[in-house]
N, C-alpha and C positions, 0 to 999 in steps of 0.2 A: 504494500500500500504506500504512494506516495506522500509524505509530508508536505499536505499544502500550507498555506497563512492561517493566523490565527482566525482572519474573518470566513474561513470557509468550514461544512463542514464537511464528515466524509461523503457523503450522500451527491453533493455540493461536487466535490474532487471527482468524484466517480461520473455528474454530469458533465461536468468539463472537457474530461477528457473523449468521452464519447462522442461531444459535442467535435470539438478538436477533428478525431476518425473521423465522422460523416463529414467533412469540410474537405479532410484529405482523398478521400475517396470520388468527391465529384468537384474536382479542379475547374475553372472557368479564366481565360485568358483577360489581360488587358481590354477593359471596354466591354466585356462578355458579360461581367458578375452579377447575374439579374440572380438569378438562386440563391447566392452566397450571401448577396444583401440582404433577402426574404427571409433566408434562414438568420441573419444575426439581427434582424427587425423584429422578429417574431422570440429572440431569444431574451434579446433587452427588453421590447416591451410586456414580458411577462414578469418583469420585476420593477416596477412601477417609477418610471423616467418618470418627468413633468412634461416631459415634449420629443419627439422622435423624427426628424426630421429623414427623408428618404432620396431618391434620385438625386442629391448633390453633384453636380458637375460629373452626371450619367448614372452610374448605381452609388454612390457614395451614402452612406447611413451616417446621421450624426443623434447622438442620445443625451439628453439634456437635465443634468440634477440638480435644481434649485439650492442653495442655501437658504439659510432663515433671516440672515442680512444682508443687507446689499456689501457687492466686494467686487471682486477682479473676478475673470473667468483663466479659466486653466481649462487649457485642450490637449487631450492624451490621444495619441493617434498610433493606427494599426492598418495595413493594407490588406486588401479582399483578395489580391490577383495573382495568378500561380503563371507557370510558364508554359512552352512549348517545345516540353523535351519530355521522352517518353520514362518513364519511372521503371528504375531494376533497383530497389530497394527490397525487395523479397518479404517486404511486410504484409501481415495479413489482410491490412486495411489500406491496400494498396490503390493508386487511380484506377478507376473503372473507365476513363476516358481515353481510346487512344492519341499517344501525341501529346498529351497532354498530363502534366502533375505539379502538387506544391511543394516543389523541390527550393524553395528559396527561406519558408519557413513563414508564409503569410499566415498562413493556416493557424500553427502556432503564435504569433502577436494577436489575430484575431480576437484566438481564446483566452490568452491573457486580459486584453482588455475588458473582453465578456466577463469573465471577472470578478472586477470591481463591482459589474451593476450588484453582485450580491452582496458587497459592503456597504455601496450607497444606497440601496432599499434601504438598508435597517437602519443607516447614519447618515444624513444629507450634511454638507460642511457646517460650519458654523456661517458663514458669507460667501458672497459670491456664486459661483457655481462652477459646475464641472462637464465638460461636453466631451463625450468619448465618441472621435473622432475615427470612424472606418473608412479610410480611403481608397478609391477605387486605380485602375492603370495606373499603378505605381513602377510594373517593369517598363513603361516605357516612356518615362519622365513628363506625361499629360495628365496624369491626375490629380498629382494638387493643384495646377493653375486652371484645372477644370472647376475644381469645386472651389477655389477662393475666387473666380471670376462668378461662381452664381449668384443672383441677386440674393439668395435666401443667407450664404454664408455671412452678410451682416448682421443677421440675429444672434450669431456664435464666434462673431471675431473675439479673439483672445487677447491676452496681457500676456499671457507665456503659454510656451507649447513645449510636449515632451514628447520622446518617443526611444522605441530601442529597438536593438534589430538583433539577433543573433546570430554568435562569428564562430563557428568552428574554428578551429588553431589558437584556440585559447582555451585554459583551464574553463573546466565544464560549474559554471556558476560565481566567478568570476570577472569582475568587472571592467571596461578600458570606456573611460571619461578624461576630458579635458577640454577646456575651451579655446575658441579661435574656430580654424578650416579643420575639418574632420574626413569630408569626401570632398572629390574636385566636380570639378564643371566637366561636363561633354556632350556629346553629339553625335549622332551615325552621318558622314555625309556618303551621298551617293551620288556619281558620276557616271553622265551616260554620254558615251562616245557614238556618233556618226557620221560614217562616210560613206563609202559604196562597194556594195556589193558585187563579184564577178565572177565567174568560173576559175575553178581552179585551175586548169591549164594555162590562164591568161590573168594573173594575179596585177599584172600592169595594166589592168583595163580597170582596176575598182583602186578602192581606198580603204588601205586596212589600218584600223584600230592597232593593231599588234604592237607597232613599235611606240605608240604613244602609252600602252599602259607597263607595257618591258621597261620604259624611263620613270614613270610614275610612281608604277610599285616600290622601288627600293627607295626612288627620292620622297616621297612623302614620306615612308617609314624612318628617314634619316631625319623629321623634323623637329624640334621642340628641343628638349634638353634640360638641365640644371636639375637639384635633388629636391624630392617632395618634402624633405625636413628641411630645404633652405625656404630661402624667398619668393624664388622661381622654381616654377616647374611644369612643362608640358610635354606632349606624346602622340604620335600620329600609331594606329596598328591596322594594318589593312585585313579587312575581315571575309573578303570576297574579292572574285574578278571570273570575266569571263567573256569572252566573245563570239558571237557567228553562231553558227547551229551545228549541231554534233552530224557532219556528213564530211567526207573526203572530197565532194566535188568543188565545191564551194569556199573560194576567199571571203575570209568575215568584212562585213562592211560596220560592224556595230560591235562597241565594247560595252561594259557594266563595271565600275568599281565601288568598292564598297569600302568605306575606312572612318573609325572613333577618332578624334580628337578628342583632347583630355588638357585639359590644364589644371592647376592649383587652383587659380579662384577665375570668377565670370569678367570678370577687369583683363585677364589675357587670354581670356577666348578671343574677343575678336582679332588681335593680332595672329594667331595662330589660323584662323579662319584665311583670313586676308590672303596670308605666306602658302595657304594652302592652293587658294581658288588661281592665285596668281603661276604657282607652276602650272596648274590643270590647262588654263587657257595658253600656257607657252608651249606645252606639250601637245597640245590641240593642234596647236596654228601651227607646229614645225611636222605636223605630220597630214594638212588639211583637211580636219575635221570639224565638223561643230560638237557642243557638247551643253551639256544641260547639270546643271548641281542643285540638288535639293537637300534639305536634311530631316529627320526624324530625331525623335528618342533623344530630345532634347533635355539637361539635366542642369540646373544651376547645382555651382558648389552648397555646403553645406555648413554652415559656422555658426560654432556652439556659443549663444552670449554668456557670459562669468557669472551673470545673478541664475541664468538656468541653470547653468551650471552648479554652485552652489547648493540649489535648491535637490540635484540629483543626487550632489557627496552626502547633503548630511541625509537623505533619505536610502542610500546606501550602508552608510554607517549603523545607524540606528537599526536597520534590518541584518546588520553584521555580513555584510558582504563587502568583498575584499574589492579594492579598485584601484587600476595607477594608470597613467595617461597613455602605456602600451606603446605602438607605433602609431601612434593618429602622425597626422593625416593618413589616409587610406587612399590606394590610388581609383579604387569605386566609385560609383554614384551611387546617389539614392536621392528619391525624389521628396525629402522629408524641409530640404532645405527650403522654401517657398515658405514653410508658413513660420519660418524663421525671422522672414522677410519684413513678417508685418506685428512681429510679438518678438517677444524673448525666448528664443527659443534653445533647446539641447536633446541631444541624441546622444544614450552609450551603448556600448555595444557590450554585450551579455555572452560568455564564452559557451557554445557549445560542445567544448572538449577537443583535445591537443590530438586527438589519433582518429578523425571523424572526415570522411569524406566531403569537400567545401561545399556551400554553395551551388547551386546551378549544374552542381552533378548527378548525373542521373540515379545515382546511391543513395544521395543527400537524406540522413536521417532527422527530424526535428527532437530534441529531448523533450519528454512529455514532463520532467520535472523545472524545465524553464519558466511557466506556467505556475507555477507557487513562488519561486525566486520575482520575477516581472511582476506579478500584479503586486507580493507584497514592497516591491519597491514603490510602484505606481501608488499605493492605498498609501503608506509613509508620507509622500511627496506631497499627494492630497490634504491630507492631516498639517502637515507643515506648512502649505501655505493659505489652507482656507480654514482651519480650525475644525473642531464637531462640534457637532449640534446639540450632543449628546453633555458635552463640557465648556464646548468655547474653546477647548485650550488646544493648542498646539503637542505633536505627541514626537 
C-alpha cells in the first residue's frame, strides 16, 4: 500500500491511483483531450469546486476553490496530453490506443493535482482562492497561450502559478528547484525546398533540392553555441529531411527539412531564427530554388520568479523533501513558462528515479508514489500562502 499525505485516505489513495490507470490507458494527443477533460470535470466536480470552468483554450479544465477572505489567487497547473509514440512498457494498464501513450507522465500530474480537490473539499484556504489548473496541448507549446488568450481565463488570472513535472535521472522523490531560466525557448522550423522535377536519365533538365539540403544539414546543425550554465546558449538539431519520391526514375524536384532551435531565453530566439532563415534562403538561391519556412511547437523559455520560488522550498521542507538547484537550466521545453509570464511563477522538477527509462521513451514508466510526494507538496504551498479556513494560520 502506498503512503499517501496526510489529507488522503486509503480508500482516497486507492481512487487515485485507478483514477491515474484509466487516464493511462486511453491516451488522447495535443488538441484531442475531449475524454481526459470529461473525465477530470467529472472527477473534481464530485468534490464540491465553487466553479468549474471547461473548454479553456480547446479542452483545458480549470476548478475553482473559494477562500473565506478575499486574497490573491494561486494557480496549480497539470497537462491533459500524452504523445504519439507507441507504449512497450509491458504494464498491465497499458495504452489501449495505437500510436498513441502517456509516456511523458501527464497522466501522473493530472492525478496529482486531482488530488488536492480532496483537501480543499474539507479545507477551502483561509483567502483568496485556488484554481487547479488542467492544461491542454502542452507537447506542442499551444496550450497555454490557448487558454490565457481565452476571454474566460480572466476570471482565474493568478498572482503566482506552480507547477512540476517529473524527471527520471534523478533520485526517485527528490527534488531540483531554483530560480531564474529553468527550460529554454524553441521551435520546430520547417523548410520546404522547390525546384523541378525531371527524369532520371536527364537530371540536367530539373532542379534538385539535393545539394541545397547536403549544405544545410550540417551548417544549420553547426549553429548557436556557448554553455547552458553560462549567459549564452543556443542549438540548431535537425530532426528530419527528405526529398522527391521513393522511385529510381525520377530527379527530386522538392526537398523537406525539419530542425529545433533552442536557445537559453526568448530574447535570442530571434537572432538564432534570423542566422537560420538567412542560410536557408543562401542555400536556396545558390542552388535555384524557392522555398517556404514555417514553424510549429512553438515554446517560450521558462523562469522560475525567487518569491515562487521561495514559496516551493519552504513547502518542500516542511513536507521533508530533499531539494538543490540540480542542473537547471534544462536544455527542454515545457510549455509551463507562459503563465509565468503574467504571475509569479515556478516549476520543480520531482525525481522519478536515477535507473528509469526518460521521458518520451516508449518504456517510460510514471511512479504511482509521485502522486502522494506532488500533491503533499502542492497542499503545503497552498497552506503557506492562503492560510485554512479551518485556523487562518499558515502551516
Amino acid at each position: 500500500m502506498r503512503n499517501f499525505d496526510h489529507f488522503l485516505t486509503p480508500e482516497e489513495e486507492e481512487t487515485l491511483v485507478a483514477f491515474r490507470h484509466d487516464l493511462h490507458r486511453h491516451p488522447e494527443l495535443s488538441g484531442e483531450e475531449e475524454w481526459t477533460a470529461r473525465q477530470v470535470a467529472d472527477f473534481i466536480g464530485a468534490r464540491s469546486p465553487d466553479k468549474v470552468l471547461t473548454g479553456l483554450g480547446g479542452h483545458g479544465v480549470a476548478a475553482i476553490y473559494e477562500g473565506a477572505e478575499p486574497g490573491p489567487t494561486l494557480l496549480v497547473r497539470s497537462e491533459l496530453d500524452a504523445l504519439p509514440i507507441q507504449e512497450l512498457s509491458g504494464l498491465d494498464y497499458s495504452s489501449e490506443i495505437e500510436g498513441k501513450a502517456h509516456l511523458c507522465g501527464h497522466d501522473g500530474h493530472t492525478t496529482t493535482l486531482a488530488a488536492l480537490s480532496y483537501g480543499l473539499e474539507r479545507e477551502r484556504p483561509a483567502r483568496g482562492r485556488v484554481v487547479l489548473m488542467f492544461q491542454p496541448a502542452e507537447e506542442t507549446g499551444a496550450g497555454s497561450a490557448a487558454v490565457i488568450t481565452d476571454p474566460r481565463y480572466d476570471e482565474i488570472r493568478p498572482d503566482m502559478s506552480i507547477s512540476l513535472h517529473n524527471m527520471p535521472g534523478i533520485p526517485i522523490g527528490h527534488a531540483t528547484l531554483a530560480p531564474g531560466i529553468v527550460t529554454c525557448a524553441s521551435r520546430g522550423m520547417e523548410v520546404r525546398l522547390t525546384g523541378k522535377t525531371a527524369h532520371a536519365s536527364q537530371p540536367e533538365t530539373g532542379t534538385s533540392p539535393m545539394a541545397a539540403l547536403s549544405t544545410l544539414m550540417p551548417a544549420l546543425s553547426a549553429l548557436g553555441g556557448g554553455d547552458i550554465k553560462g549567459a549564452h546558449f543556443s542549438m540548431v538539431t535537425v530532426t528530419h529531411a527528405s526529398m522527391g519520391e521513393p522511385a529510381y526514375g525520377v530527379a527530386p524536384g522538392a526537398g523537406r527539412l525539419m530542425a529545433t532551435l533552442r536557445t537559453k531565453s526568448d530574447g535570442e530566439m530571434a537572432a538564432l531564427v534570423a542566422e537560420a532563415e538567412a542560410m536557408v534562403a543562401d542555400a536556396a538561391k545558390a542552388a535555384g530554388l524557392t522555398f517556404t519556412i514555417s514553424y510549429d511547437d512553438v515554446f517560450d523559455h521558462t523562469e522560475n520568479h525567487p518569491e515562487a520560488v521561495q514559496l516551493l522550498e519552504q513547502a518542500l521542507d516542511g513536507r521533508g523533501v530533499t531539494h538543490d538547484p540540480g542542473d537547471l537550466p534544462f536544455r527542454g521545453s515545457e510549455d509551463f513558462g507562459r503563465f509565468g509570464q503574467g504571475s509569479k511563477g515556478a516549476m520543480f522538477f520531482l525525481g522519478a528515479g536515477e535507473n528509469r527509462p526518460h521521458v518520451h521513451n516508449p518504456d517510460y514508466v510514471f511512479p504511482d508514489e509521485l502522486i502522494s510526494i506532488g500533491s503533499g507538496v502542492f497542499m503545503r504551498a497552498i497552506r503557506n500562502y492562503l492560510g485554512s479556513a479551518a485556523t487562518g494560520d499558515r502551516v
